[in-house]
N, C-alpha and C positions, 0 to 999 in steps of 0.2 A: 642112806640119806632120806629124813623123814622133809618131803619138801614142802606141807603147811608147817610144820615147827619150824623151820629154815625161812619162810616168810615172814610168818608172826613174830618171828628174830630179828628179820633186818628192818623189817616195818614198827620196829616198837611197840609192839602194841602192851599197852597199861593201861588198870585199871582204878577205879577209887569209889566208895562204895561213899554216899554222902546224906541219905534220909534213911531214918525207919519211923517210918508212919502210920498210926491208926487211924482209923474215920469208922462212925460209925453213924449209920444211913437214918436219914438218906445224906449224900456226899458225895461231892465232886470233885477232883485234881486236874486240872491241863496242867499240861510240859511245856515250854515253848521249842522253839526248835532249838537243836544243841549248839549252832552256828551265833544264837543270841548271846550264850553264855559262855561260849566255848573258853574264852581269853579269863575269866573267873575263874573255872572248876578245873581246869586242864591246861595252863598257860603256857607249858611245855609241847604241847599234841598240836601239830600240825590238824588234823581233822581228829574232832569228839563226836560218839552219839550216845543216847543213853538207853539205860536196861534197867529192869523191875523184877521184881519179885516178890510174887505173892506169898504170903506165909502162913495167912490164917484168912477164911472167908473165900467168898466169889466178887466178881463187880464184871462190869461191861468196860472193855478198851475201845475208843474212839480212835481215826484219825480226822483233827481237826476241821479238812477241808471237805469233807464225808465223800472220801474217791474211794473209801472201802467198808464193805459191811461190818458192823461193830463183831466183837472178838468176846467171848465170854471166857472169863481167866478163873482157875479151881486153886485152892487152897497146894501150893507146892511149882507151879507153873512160870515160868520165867519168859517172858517179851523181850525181845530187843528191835530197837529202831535205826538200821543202820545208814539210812537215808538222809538226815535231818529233816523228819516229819516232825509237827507239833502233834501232840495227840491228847486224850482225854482221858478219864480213869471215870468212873463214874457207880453207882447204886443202883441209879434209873438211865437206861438209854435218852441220849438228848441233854444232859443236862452239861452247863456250860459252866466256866468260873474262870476271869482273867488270874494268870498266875501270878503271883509275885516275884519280880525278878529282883528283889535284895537280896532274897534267902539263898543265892547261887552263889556264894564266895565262899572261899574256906577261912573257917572259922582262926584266929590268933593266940584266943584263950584257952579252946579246948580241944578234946579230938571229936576229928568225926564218928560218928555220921550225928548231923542234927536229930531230935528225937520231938515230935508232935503227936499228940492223941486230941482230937478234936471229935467235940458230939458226945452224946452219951445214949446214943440210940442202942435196942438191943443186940442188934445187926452190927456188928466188925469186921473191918479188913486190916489185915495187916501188909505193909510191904516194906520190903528193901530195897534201895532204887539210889541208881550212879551212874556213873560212866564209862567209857572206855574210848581212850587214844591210841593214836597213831600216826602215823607219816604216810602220805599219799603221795609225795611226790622224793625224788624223782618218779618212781614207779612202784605203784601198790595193783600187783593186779587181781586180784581178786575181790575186793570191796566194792567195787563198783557194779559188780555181776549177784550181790546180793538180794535179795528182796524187799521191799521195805518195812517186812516185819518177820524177824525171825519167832517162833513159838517154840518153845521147850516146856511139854509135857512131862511133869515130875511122877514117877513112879514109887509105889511106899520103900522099895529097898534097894531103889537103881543108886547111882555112882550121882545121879546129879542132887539128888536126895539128901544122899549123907553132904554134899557141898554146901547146900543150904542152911542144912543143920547146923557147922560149922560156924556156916556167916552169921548166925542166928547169935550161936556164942559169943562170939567175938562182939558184935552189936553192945553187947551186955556185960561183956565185962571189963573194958575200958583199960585191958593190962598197955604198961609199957611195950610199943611194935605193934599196939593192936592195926592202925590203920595199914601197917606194911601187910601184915595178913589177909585183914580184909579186900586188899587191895588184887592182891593175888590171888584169892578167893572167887573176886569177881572175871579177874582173865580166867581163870579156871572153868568157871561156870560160863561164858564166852565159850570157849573152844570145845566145851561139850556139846553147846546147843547148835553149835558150827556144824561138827560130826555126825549129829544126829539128821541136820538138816541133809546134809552132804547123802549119807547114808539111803535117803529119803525120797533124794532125787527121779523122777521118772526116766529111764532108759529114750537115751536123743536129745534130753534137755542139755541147752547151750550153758554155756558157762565154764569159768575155771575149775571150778569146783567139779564140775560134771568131766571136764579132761582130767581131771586129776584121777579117778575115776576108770578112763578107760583103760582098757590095758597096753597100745600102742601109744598115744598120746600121752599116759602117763607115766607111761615106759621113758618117754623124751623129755619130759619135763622132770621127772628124777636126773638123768643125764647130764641136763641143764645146769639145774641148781648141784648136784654135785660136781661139776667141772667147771663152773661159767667161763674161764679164760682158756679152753679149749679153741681153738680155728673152727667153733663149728659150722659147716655149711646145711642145705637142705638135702642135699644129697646124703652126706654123714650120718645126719638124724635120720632120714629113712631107711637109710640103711641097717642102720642100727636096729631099728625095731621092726623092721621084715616090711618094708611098706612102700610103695614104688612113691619115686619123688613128688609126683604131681597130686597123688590121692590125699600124702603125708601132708602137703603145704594146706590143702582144701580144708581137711579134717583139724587140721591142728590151729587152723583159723575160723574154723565152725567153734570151737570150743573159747579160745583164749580173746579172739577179736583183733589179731596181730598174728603178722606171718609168722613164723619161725623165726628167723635174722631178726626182726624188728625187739621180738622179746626175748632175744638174747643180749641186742642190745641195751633195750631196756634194763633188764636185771643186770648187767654189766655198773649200769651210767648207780641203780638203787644201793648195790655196793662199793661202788668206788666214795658216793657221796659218804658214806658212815665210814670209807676209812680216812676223807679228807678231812674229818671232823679230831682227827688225830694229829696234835701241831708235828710230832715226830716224824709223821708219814708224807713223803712228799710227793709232790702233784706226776713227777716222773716213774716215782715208786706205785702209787697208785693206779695208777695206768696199766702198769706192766702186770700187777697183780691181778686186774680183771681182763688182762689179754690184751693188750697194744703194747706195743715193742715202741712205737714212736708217739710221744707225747703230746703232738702237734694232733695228730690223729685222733690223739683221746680229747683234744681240748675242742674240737670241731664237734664232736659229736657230742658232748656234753653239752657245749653252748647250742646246739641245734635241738636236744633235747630241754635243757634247761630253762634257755634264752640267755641266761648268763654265761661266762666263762666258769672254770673250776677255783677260779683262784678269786672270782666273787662269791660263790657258795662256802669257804670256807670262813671269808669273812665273816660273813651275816650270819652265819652257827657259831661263830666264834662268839659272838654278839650276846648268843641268847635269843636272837629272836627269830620264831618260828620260821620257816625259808617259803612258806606258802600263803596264801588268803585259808579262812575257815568257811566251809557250805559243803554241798553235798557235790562227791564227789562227778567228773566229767567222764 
């Protein structure tokens, strides 16, 4: 059990790749926040944020609100925002420009990504720059424990290198599927810069990402996701990975922010909702799937986790319409 690919699975996570833009300096771009637009470019995704890619040139990344030092981004280097920050792109540090929120729709007549070259300064930047959704709720647990700028550093023969190259392609030649490619392209480039951040990590830092990581805690969070409707208790789980009960609950709550039970329930209530989403599968069947024998018991703790019952969540996905508000994640 690979258990980020077994998230990024039940969480949907998608991508769409929507500008390739030149500027040439001096030049400025803000983003606004992706929670502005989110209902335009991703009207599927519960929570959208967006990602760039540098492809030719340097420039300075802002954030908006300036709660962090500007970011100098090299020819190959991919940013993501996974907070809903508004941020800045810029020539020259400081420089501002309201964005234009028309240009956030997807297009009717043609495919994406839109295509802009503005300026004719000697100085160019090129980028590739979009989105990526997902579903927060019932429970996403690792997004929230992000930071709110991931950095991928492109190397001239690394894995995320030739991705780019790709996406470069596909930008350009406008074949039939080309957006489903690029599309995929962009989770792709996603989960590298994920890995790499992961990888990256200092020894004791808190987070998902960092239990996933350990070798006791990520020992049980494999367990987890490969058995969810297991009876597991906290005893079970430390047992299992050599760790006396009380130390296992501490540590496994140092890292995830949720006891054990809590995020077993959690990932319980994230997969039962994507099989309720299944008019075939019924609300007694899906219970018993993620581990309740009684139905009653799965609809208590759904609605305690949800607020709703299960048999209103299937409604309002039946619907189409997203099952959450958009903003950055709680």
């Amino acid at each position: 059990m690979d258990v980020l690919s077994d998230v990024l699975s039940a969480i949907r996570l998608t991508g769409a790749i929507f500008f390739d833009n030149t500027f040439h300096a001096p030049w400025v771009a803000e983003t606004p926040r992706a929670s502005v637009i989110a209902s335009s470019v991703m009207p599927q995704s519960q929570y959208v944020f967006s990602f760039h890619t540098l492809l030719e040139g340097s420039c300075w990344a802002e954030m908006i609100d300036g709660s962090a030092e500007p970011m100098r981004l090299n020819a190959g280097d991919i940013i993501v925002f996974p907070l809903d920050d508004a941020h800045a792109f810029c020539s020259a540090i400081g420089m501002r420009a309201e964005p234009n929120l028309a240009v956030y729709t997807r297009p009717a007549d043609h495919q994406l990504p839109y295509i802009l070259n503005e300026g004719d300064g000697p100085d160019a930047c090129r980028f590739i720059c979009g989105y990526l959704g997902c579903d927060i709720r019932p429970y996403n647990p690792f997004i929230k424990t992000l930071p709110r700028v991931l950095h991928g550093k492109s190397t001239a023969n690394g894995w995320l290198s030739h991705m780019v190259q790709h996406a470069v392609a596909e930008t350009e030649q406008h074949q039939a599927g080309g957006e489903t490619i690029r599309a995929k392209l962009a989770e792709l480039m996603f989960v590298q810069v994920l890995r790499e951040y992961a990888q990256d990590l200092p020894a004791g830092s808190r987070g998902w990402l960092s239990g996933l990581r350990d070798p006791q805690i990520g020992q049980a969070l494999h367990l987890i996701h490969a058995h969810p409707a297991s009876d597991w208790t906290i005893e079970s789980l430390a047992t299992a990975v050599g760790m006396s009960r009380s130390v296992f609950a501490k540590r496994f709550t140092h890292f995830t922010s949720d006891s054990p039970i809590h995020y077993v329930g959690k990932w319980r209530m994230q997969l039962a909702a994507r099989r309720l989403e299944n008019p075939h599968v019924s609300i007694a069947q899906a219970a018993v799937e993620v581990g309740y024998e009684s139905e009653a018991a799965f609809n208590r703790a759904f609605k305690k986790l949800m607020g709703i019952p299960p048999g209103t969540w299937r409604r309002n996905n039946s619907s189409g319409e997203p099952a959450t508000g958009l903003g950055a994640p709680h």
